[in-house]
C-alpha positions in Angstrom: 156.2 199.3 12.0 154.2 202.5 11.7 151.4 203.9 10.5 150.5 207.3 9.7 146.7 206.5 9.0 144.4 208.1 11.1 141.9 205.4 11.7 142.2 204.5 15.5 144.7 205.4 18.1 145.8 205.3 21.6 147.3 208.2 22.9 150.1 207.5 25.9 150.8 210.7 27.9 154.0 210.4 29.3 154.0 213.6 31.3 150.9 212.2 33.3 152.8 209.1 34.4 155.4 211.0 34.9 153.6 213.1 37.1 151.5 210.0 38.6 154.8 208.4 39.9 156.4 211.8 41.4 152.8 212.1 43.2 152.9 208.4 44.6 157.0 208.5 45.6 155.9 211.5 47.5 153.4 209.7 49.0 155.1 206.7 50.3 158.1 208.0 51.7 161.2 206.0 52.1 159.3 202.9 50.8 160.9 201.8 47.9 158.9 201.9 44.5 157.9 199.1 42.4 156.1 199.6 38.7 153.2 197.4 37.7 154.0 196.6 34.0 152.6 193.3 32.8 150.4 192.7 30.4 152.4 195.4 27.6 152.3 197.6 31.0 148.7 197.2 30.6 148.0 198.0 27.6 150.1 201.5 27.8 153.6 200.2 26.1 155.8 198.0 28.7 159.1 199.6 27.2 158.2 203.3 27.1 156.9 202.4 30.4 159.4 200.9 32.3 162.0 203.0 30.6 160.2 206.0 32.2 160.4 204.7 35.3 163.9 203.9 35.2 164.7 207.1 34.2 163.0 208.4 37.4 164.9 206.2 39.8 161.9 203.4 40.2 163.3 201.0 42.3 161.8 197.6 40.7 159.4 196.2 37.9 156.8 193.7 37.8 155.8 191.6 35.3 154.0 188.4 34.8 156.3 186.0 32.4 159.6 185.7 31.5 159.2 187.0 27.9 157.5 190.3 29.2 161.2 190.3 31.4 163.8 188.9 28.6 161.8 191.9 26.8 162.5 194.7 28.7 165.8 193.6 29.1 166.4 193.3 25.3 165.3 197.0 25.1 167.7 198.3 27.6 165.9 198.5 30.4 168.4 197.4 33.2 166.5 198.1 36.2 165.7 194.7 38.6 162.3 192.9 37.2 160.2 190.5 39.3 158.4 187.9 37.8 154.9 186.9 39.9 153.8 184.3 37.3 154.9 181.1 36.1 158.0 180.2 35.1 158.9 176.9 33.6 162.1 175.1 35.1 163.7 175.3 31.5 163.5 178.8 31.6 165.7 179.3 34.9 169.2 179.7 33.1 167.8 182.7 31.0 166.5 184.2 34.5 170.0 183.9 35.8 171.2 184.9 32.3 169.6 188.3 32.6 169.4 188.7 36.3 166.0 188.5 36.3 163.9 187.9 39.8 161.4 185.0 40.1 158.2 184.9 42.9 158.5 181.2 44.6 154.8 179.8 45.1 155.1 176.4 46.7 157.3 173.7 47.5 157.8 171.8 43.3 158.2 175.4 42.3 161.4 176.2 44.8 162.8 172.4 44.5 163.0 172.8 40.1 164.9 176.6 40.5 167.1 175.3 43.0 168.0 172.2 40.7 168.2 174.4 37.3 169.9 176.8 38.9 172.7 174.6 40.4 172.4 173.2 36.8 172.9 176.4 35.8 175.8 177.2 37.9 174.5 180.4 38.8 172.5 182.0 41.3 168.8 182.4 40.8 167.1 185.9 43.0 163.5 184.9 44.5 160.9 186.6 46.4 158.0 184.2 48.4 154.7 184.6 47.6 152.8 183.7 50.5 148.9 182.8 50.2 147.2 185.1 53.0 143.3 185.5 51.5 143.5 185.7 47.8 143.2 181.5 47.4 145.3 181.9 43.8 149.2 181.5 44.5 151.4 181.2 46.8 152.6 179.5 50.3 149.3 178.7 52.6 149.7 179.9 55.8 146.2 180.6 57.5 145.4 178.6 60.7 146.3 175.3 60.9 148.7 175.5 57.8 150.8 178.5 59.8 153.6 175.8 60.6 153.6 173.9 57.6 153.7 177.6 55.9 156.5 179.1 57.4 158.6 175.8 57.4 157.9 176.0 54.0 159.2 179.0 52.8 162.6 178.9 55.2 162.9 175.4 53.2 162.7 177.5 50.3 165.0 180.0 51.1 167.8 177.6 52.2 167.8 175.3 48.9 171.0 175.6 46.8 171.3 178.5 43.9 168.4 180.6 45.2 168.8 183.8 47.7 166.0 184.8 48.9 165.5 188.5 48.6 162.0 188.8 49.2 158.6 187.9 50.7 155.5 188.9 49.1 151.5 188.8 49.6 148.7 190.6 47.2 145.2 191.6 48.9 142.0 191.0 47.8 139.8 193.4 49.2 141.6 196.5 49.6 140.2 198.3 47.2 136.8 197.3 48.2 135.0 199.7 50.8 133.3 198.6 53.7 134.0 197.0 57.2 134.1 193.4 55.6 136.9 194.3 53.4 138.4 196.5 55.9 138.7 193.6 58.4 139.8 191.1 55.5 142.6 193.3 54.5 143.6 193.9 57.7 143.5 190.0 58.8 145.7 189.3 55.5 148.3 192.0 56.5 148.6 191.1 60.1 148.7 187.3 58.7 151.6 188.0 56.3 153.6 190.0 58.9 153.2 187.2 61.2 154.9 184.8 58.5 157.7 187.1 57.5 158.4 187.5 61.9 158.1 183.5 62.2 160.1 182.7 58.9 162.8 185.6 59.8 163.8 184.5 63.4 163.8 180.9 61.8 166.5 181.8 59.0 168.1 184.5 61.7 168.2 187.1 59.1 165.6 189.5 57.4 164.1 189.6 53.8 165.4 192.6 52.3 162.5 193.1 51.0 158.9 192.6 52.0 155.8 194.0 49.6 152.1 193.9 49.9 151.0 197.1 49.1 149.1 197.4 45.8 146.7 199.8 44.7 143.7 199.7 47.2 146.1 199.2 49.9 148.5 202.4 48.5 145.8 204.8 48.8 143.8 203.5 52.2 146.5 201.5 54.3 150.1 203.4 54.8 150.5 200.7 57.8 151.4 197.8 54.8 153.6 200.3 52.8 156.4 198.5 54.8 159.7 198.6 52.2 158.3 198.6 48.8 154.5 199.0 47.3 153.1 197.9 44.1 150.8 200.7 42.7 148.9 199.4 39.6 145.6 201.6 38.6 147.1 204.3 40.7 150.3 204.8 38.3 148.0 204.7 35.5 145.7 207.6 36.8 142.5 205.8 36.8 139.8 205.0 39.3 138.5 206.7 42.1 141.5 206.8 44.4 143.6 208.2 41.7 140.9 210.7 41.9 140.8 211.3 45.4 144.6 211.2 45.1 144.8 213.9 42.1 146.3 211.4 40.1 146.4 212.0 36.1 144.7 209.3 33.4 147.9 208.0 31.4 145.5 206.9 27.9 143.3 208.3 25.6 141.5 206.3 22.9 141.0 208.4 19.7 139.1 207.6 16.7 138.2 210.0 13.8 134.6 210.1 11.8 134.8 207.9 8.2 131.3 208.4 6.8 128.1 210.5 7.6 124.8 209.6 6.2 121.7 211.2 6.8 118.5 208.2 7.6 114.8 208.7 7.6 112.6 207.8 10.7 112.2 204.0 11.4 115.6 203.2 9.6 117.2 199.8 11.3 121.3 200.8 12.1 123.9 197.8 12.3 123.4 194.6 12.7 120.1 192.7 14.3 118.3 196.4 14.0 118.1 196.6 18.1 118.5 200.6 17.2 115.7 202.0 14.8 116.1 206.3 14.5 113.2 207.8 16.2 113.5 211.0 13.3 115.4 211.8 10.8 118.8 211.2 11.3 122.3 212.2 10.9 124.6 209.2 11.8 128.4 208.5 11.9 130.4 205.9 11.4 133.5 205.7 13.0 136.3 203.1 12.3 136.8 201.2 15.8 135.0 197.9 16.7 135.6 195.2 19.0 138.8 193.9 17.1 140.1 197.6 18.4 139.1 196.9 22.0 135.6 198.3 22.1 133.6 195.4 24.1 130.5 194.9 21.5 128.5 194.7 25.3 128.8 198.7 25.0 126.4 198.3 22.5 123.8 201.4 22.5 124.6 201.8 25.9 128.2 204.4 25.8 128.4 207.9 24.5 131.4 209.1 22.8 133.1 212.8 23.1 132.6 215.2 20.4 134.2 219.1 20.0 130.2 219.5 20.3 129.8 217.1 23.5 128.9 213.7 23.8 127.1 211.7 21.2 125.2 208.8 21.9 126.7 205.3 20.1 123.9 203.6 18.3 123.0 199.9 17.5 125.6 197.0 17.9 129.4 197.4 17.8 131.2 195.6 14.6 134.0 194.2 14.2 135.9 197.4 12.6 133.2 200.2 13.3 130.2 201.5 14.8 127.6 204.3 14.9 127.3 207.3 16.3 124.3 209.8 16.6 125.6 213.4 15.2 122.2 214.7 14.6 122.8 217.7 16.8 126.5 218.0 16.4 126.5 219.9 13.4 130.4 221.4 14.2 131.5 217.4 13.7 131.8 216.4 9.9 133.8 213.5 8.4 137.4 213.6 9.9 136.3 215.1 12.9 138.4 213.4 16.0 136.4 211.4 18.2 137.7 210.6 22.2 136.1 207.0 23.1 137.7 207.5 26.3 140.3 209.9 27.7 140.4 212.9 29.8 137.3 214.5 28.6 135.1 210.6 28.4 136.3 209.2 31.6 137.3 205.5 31.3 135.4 204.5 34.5 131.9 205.5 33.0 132.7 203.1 29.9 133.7 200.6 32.4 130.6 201.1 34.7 128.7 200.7 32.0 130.1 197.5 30.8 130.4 196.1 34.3 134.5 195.8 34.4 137.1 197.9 35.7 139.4 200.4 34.1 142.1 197.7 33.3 140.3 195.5 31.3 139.7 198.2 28.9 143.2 199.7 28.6 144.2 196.2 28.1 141.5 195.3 25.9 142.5 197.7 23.1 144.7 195.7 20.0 147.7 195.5 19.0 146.2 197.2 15.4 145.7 200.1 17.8 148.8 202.1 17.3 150.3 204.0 20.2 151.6 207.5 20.3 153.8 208.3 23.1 153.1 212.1 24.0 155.8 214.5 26.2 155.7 218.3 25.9 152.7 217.9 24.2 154.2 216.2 21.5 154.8 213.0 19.8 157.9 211.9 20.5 157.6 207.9 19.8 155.1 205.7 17.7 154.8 201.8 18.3 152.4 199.7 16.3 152.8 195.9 17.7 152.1 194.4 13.9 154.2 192.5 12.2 156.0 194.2 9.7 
């Protein structure tokens, strides 16, 4: 479905990823390269993601569910997916179907692949998680559980109808600064290398893959590279290591100017009148709420970008619109395109100001939201997630 209305819209610069993931290969060397794209690659277009990186010799995907895989799969993209979520046991035989990879958290997990899969008759591809610090998923293996860990996951890796191709942690702190996360990250690393030593002289063969590297640890800690990272805000150009690392923000969130009234001094704007004009003033509306993606917690607190500069947004976000202060912006009239966040509004001041992080906001904006996929500085795809 399309739309050629120009209400609200997310621009999707291809060129940037492009550029983002030739910047981070170089980077890491001969690790191998796995893309990030869960969550509708978050919020940038899993497809026209992943087919990008395909097309640039990635060397794996993540995603977080078997639907995001079956997905990608059904729109050519052929490249090996991991799955770090849940799967349910009924779900195996399409895994196996489409050659699809599945992380292995715990004991019940391993035993209902191995049986589906033997059910199956096929073979089911699995990488370990193993819990080192993030207490969410995954094998414990801290202290006293080291044993019970490690003869856990070589259980795992010798049931029936699974082979074992990797091992896998995710760090909580790396992205954090300061000596406390510095010494956290490090205890998880040299925790998780310990397991994959322990559970390799066990088996008497190596995992062909081990991964812990994801964004935080990408851009501060080459020692965990080891043979394939997991870059996540990095490949999407945002936050201040992608900074630091020149990296290029991959969306822009565009709006256009509906209305433009002109109030007197003391006039309440929008709803509960938090905002009343100080003078008289000229005020724009602007078709994108929190329904779009724009947290109503922004509330008279963001600015927006302007061909004039920024203007100020006024009162509480709606549902489908809000307000805008264009009293000095005399160059912006009624059609005038609007950048809520992009190259020249910086995602991470919206964020600081809402007290979140970069992601939330890229995958906060709706599937109403249409997406234009930009390359050569033109549009060379349009997706609009609504049922037609």
């Amino acid at each position: 479905m399309e739309s050629d209305l120009r209400r609200t819209w997310a621009n999707i610069d291809l060129d940037a990823l492009g550029f983002n993931y030739d910047k981070l290969r170089e980077r890491v060397g001969n690790a191998k390269f796995l893309g990030v794209v869960k969550a509708d690659a978050y919020g940038h277009g899993s497809v026209q993601v992943a087919r990008l990186l395909q097309d640039k010799g990635a060397d794996y995907l993540a995603v977080s569910s078997a639907d995001e895989a079956v997905e990608l799969r059904l729109n050519g993209i052929k490249m090996p997916i991991l799955i770090l979520g849940h799967t349910p046991r009924e779900q195996v035989k399409t895994l196996i179907d489409y050659d699809i990879t599945q992380g292995v958290t715990c004991r019940a997990k391993a035993v209902e692949y191995s049986e589906e899969a033997m059910r199956a008759g096929g073979i089911l591809k699995i990488h370990i998680k193993v819990d080192t610090g993030m207490s969410r998923l995954g094998y414990l293996c801290d202290g006293e559980m080291f044993e019970t860990g490690v003869e856990g996951i070589c259980e795992a890796c010798n049931l029936p109808g699974l082979e074992s191709e990797g091992i896998f942690t995710h760090f909580a702190l790396s992205d954090e600064e300061g000596d406390e996360a510095e010494a956290y990250t490090r205890h998880q690393f040299e925790l998780f290398t310990r397991v994959c030593k322990a559970c390799e002289e066990r088996l008497g063969r190596p995992f062909a893959l081990k991964h812990c590297a994801n964004t935080g640890a990408v851009a501060k800690y080459p020692e965990t590279w080891l043979d394939m990272v997991r870059p996540g805000l990095l490949l999407y150009g945002y936050g201040e290591y992608a900074k630091k690392l020149g990296l290029k923000p991959v969306m822009s969130l565009k709006t256009t100017v509906s209305t433009i009234k002109t109030y007197p001094e003391g006039t309440a704007i929008s709803y509960g009148g938090i905002y009343k004009t100080a003078k008289r003033t000229r005020v724009g509306v602007v078709p994108i709420g929190y329904a779009d993606g724009l947290f109503r917690a922004l509330s008279n607190k963001c600015c927006f970008a302007t061909a004039d500069g920024p203007a100020p947004q006024i009162g509480k976000i709606c549902m489908d619109m809000c307000m805008v202060d264009l009293t000095d912006k005399k160059n912006v009239d009624v059609g005038s395109e609007i950048e809520i966040f992009g190259p020249t509004n910086p995602i991470e001041t919206m964020a600081d100001i809402a007290g979140t992080i970069p992601y939330e906001l890229t995958c906060a904006v709706s599937k109403r939201v249409p997406r234009f996929y930009i390359k050569d500085n033109k549009v060379v795809e349009r997706e609009l997630l609504l049922r037609g």
